[in-house]
VEXVO-99352 format. One record per residue (C-alpha): x, y, z; residue number from 1; chain. Coordinates in Angstrom, 2 decimals, always signed. Layout:
    east   north      up  nr kette
       X       Y       Z NUM     A
...
This chain:
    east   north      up  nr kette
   +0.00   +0.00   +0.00   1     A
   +1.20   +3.37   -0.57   2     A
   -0.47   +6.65   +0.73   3     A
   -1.31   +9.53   -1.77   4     A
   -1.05  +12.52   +0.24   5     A
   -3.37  +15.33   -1.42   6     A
   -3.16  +19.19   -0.37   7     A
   -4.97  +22.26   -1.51   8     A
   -7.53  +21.95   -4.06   9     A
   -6.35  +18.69   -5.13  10     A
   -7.55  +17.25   -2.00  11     A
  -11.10  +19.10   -2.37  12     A
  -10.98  +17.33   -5.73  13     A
  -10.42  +14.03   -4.14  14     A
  -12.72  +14.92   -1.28  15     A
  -10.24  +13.53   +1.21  16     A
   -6.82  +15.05   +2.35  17     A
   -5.36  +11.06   +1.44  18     A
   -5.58   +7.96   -0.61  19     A
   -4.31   +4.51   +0.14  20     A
   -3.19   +2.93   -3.23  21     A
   -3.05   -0.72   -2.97  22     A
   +0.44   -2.25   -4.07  23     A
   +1.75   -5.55   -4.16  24     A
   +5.02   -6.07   -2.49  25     A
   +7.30   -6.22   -5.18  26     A
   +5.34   -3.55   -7.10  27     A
   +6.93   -0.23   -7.84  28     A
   +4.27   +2.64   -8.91  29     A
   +5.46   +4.96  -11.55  30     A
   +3.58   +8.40  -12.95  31     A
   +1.32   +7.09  -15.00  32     A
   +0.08   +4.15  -12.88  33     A
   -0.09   +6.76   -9.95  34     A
   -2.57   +8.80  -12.76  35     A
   -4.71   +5.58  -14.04  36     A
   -5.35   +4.60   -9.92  37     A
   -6.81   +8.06   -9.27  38     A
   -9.92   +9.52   -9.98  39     A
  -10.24  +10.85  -13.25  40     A
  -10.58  +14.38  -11.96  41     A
   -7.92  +14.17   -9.98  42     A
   -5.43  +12.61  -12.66  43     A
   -6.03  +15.46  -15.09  44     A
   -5.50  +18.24  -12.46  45     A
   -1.78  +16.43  -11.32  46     A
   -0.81  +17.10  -15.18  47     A
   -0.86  +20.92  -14.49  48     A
   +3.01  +21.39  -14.88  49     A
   +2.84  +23.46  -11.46  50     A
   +1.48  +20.29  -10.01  51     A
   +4.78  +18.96   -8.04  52     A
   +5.48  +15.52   -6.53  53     A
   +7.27  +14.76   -3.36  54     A
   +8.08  +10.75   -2.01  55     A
   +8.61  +10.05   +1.27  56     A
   +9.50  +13.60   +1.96  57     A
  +11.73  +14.32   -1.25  58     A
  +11.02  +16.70   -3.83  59     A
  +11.27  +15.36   -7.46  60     A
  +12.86  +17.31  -10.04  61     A
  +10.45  +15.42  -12.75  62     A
   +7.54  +14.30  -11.17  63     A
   +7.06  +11.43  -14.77  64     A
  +10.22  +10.04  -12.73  65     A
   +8.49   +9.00  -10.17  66     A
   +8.93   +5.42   -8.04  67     A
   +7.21   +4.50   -5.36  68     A
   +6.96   +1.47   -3.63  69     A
   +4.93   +0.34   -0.89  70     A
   +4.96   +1.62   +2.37  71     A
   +5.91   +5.15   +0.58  72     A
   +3.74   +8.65   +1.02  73     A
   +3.40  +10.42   -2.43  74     A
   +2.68  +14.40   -1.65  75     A
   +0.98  +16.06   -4.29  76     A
   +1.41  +19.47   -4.39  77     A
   -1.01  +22.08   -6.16  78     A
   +0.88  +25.83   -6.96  79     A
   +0.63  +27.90   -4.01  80     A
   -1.89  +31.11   -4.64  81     A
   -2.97  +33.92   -2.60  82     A
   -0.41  +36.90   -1.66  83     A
C-alpha cells in the first residue's frame, strides 16, 4: 500500500486530504500508474506542470520520474496562490 497525500484543491478534488493505493510487495508505482489509480478528476489536475510531486518527503525534479513502492507517502502538491 502506498499513501497519496493530497493538499490544496487537489484534495477538495479528491474529497479527502489522502488515498491509500493498494500495491503488491514487489510492485513499484510509476507516474502514470499513480494517474490511471486516481480519480479521473484528480489525474487530469496532477498534469498541471505546477502540479509537483514529493516521495517520502523528497522533492522530485520530474515528477514522470516517479517510483514508489509500498509503504511510501506520495505528496501532491497544487501551486501555491494567494499573496
Amino acid at each position: 500500500m502506498a499513501t497519496v497525500v493530497l493538499l490544496g484543491k487537489l484534495a477538495d478534488l479528491a474529497g479527502a486530504p489522502s488515498l491509500a493505493l493498494p500495491l503488491p510487495l514487489m510492485a513499484e508505482l510509476g507516474w502514470e500508474g499513480l494517474k490511471a489509480a486516481l480519480p479521473p478528476a484528480l489525474a487530469e489536475a496532477i498534469e498541471d506542470p505546477r502540479v509537483r510531486v514529493a516521495v517520502n518527503g523528497a522533492l522530485l525534479a520530474n515528477k514522470a520520474k516517479l517510483q514508489a513502492n509500498a509503504g511510501d507517502e506520495i505528496a501532491l502538491l497544487p501551486p501555491v496562490s494567494g499573496g
